[in-house]
Legacy VTK file of the C-alpha trace (Angstrom):
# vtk DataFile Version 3.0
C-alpha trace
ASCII
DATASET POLYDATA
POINTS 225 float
-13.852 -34.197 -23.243
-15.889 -35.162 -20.015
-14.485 -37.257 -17.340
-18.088 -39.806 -16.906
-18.324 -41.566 -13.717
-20.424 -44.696 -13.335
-22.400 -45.597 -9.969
-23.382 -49.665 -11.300
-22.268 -50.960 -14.611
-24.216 -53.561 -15.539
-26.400 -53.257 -19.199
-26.925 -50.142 -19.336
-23.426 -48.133 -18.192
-21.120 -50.576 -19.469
-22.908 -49.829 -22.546
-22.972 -45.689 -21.605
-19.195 -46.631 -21.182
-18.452 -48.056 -24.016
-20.183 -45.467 -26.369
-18.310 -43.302 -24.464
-15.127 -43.752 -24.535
-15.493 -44.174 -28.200
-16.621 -40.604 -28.310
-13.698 -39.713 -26.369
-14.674 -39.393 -23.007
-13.067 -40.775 -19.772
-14.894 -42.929 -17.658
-14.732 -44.368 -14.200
-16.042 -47.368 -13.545
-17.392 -48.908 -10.084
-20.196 -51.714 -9.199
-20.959 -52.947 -5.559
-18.515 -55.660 -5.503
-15.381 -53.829 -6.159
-13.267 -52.594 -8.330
-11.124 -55.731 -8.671
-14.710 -57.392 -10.601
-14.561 -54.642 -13.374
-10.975 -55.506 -14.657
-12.167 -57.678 -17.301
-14.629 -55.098 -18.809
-11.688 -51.924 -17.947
-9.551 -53.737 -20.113
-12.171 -54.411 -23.188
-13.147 -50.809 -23.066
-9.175 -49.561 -22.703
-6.887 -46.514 -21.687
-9.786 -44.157 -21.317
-11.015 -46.650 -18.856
-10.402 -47.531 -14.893
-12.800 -48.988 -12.075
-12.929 -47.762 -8.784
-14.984 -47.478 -5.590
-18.673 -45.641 -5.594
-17.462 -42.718 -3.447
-14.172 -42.395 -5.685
-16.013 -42.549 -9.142
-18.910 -40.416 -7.792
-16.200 -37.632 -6.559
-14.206 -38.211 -9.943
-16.881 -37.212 -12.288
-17.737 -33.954 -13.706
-21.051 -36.122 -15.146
-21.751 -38.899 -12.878
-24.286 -41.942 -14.052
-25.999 -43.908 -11.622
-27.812 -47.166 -12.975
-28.218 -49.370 -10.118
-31.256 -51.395 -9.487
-33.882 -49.077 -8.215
-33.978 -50.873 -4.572
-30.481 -49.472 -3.603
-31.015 -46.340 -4.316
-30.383 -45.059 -0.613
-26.464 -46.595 -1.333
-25.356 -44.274 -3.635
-22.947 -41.990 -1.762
-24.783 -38.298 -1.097
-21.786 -36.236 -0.007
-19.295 -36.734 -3.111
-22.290 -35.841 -5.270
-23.343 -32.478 -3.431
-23.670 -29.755 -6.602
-23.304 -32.735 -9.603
-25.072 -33.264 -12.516
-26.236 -36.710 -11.904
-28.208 -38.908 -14.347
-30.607 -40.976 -13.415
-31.548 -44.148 -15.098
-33.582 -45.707 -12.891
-37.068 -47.504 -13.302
-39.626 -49.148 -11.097
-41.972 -51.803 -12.676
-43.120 -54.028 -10.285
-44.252 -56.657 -13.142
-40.946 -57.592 -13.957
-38.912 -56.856 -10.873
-41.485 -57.240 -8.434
-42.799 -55.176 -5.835
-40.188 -53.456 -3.448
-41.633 -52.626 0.173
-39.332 -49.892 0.338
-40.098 -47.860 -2.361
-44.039 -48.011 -1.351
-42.835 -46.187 2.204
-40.537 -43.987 0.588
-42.980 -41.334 0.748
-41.954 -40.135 -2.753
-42.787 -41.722 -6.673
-40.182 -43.826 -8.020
-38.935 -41.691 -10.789
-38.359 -38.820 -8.303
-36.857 -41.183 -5.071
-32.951 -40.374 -6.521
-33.543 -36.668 -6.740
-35.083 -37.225 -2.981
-31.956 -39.150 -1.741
-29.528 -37.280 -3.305
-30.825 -33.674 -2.016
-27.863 -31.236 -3.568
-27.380 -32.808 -6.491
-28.229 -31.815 -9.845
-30.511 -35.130 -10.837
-31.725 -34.991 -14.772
-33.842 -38.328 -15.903
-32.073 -40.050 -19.095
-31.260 -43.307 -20.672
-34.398 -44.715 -19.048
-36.630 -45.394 -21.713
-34.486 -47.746 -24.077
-33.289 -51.498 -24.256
-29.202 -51.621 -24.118
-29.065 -53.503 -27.005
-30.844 -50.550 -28.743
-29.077 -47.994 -27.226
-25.575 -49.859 -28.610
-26.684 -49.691 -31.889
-29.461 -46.656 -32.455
-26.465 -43.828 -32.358
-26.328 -41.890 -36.040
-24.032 -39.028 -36.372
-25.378 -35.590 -36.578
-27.726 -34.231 -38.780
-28.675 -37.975 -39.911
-31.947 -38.901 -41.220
-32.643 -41.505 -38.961
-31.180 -39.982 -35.885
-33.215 -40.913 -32.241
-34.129 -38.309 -29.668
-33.802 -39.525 -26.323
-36.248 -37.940 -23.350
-34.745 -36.337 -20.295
-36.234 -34.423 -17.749
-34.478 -32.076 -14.716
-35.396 -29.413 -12.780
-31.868 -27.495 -13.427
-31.650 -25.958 -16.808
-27.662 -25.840 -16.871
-27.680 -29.520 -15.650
-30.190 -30.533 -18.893
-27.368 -28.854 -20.852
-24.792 -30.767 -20.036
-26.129 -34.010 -20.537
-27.600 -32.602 -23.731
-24.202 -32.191 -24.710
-23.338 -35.712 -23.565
-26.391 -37.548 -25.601
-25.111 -35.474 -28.542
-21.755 -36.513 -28.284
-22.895 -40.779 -28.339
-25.076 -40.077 -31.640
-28.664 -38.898 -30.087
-30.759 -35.875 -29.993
-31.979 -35.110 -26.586
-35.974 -34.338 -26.044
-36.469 -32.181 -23.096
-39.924 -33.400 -21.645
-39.667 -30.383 -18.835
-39.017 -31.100 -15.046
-37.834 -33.937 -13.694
-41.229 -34.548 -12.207
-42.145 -34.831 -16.109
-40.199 -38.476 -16.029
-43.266 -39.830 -15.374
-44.328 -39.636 -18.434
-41.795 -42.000 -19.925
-41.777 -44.005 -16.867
-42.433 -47.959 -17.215
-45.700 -48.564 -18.451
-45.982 -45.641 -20.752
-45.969 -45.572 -24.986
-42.736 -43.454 -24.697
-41.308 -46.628 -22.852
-41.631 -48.286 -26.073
-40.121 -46.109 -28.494
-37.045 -48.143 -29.591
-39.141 -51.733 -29.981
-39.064 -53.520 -33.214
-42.500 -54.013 -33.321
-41.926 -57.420 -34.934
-38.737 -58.368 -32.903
-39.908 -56.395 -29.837
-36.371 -56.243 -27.914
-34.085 -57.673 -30.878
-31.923 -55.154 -32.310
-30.984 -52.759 -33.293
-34.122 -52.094 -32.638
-36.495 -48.748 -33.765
-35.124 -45.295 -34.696
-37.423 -42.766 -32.729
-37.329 -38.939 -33.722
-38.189 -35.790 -31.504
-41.493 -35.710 -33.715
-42.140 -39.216 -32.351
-41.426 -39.260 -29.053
-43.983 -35.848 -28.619
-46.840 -37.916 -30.274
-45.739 -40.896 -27.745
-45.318 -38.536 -24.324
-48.544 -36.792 -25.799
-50.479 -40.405 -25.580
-50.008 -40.265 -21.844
-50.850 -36.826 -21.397
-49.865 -33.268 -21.373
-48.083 -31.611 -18.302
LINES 1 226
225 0 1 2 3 4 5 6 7 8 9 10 11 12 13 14 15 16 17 18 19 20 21 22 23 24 25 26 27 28 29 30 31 32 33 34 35 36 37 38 39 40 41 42 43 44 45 46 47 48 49 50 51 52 53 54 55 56 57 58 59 60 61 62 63 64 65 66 67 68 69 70 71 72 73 74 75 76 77 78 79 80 81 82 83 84 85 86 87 88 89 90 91 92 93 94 95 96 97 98 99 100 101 102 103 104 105 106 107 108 109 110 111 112 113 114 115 116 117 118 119 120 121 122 123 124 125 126 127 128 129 130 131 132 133 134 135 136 137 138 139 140 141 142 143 144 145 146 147 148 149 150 151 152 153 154 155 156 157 158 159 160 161 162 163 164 165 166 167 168 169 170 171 172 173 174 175 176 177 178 179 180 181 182 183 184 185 186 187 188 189 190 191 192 193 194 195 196 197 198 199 200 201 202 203 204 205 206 207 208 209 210 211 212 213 214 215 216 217 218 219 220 221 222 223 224
């Protein structure tokens, strides 16, 4: 089993954490406000559980999650990340968060600034594209009929494997969309960003099972690499 370390667990990686460590994994928590604020959510999740600092989570990890809000970026510690498989689940979308000045002048597009900050580091795109709530309930073991495909995207094919092997493990398929440039393509905004919705309950759940054949025909609607 994999030893998962979480940069930020709010929605999304206290859900990560919690399918998980029912997998079997290990995780280590953290959050910017120490690891003192995470006892309450250590204890829910239990023994495979513990919270920690950034740096000590981020060093910790042989699979290391950050899911911050996209404006610190630049905080997530560099150095105990050198040569990691790090997945990012980051989005922009100024409509609902607003515009962020920095991210304009970062010389770079959003779903590529965490690959820019964290240089040697192995960064593959996942868990981007789907509502918490969904991704709590849309798991199906192997092999089931109504199993979702998630998209990632990296430019290191042994990286892509391991978090292949991760997805698998918390009941998904993974789609590989291609480079992590590709992210774009499921980036806020897009059809593939949508894939999950209830089309009547929108973000109720548990929300829409999406296969690998539906994702393509979604990722093809915004265009071919």
């Amino acid at each position: 089993m994999t030893t998962i370390g979480f940069i930020g667990s709010g929605n999304i990686g206290s859900t990560l954490a919690r399918l998980a460590v029912d997998a079997g994994h290990t995780v280590i928590l953290s959050n910017s406000r120490g690891p003192e604020t995470l006892r309450e959510l250590v204890v829910r999740l239990g023994p495979n559980a513990r919270a920690a600092p950034p740096a000590e989570a981020a060093t910790a990890g042989d699979l290391v999650v950050v899911t911050i809000p996209i404006r610190a970026y630049r905080q997530v510690p560099a150095d105990p990340l050198r040569g990691k498989v790090v997945i990012d689940t980051l989005n922009y979308d100024p409509a609902r968060q607003g515009r962020v000045p920095g991210i304009a002048a970062a010389g770079a597009q959003a779903h590529l600034l965490l690959q820019t900050h964290l240089t040697g580091s192995h960064v593959v795109k996942a868990f981007s594209n789907i509502f918490f709530r969904h991704l709590a309930t849309l798991g199906r073991p192997a092999g089931a009929w109504d199993r979702s495909a998630l998209p990632i995207a990296g430019n290191d094919a042994t990286a892509k494997k391991a978090v292949t092997a991760l997805i698998d493990s918390l009941g998904y398929d993974a789609y590989d969309v291609g480079p992590l440039a590709e992210s774009r393509r499921f980036a806020p905004g897009t059809p593939a960003q949508h894939a999950y919705l209830d089309p009547a309950g929108m973000f109720a759940a548990p929300g829409r099972p999406a296969s690998a054949d539906d994702l393509a025909r979604l990722l093809a609607a915004y265009g071919t690499p």
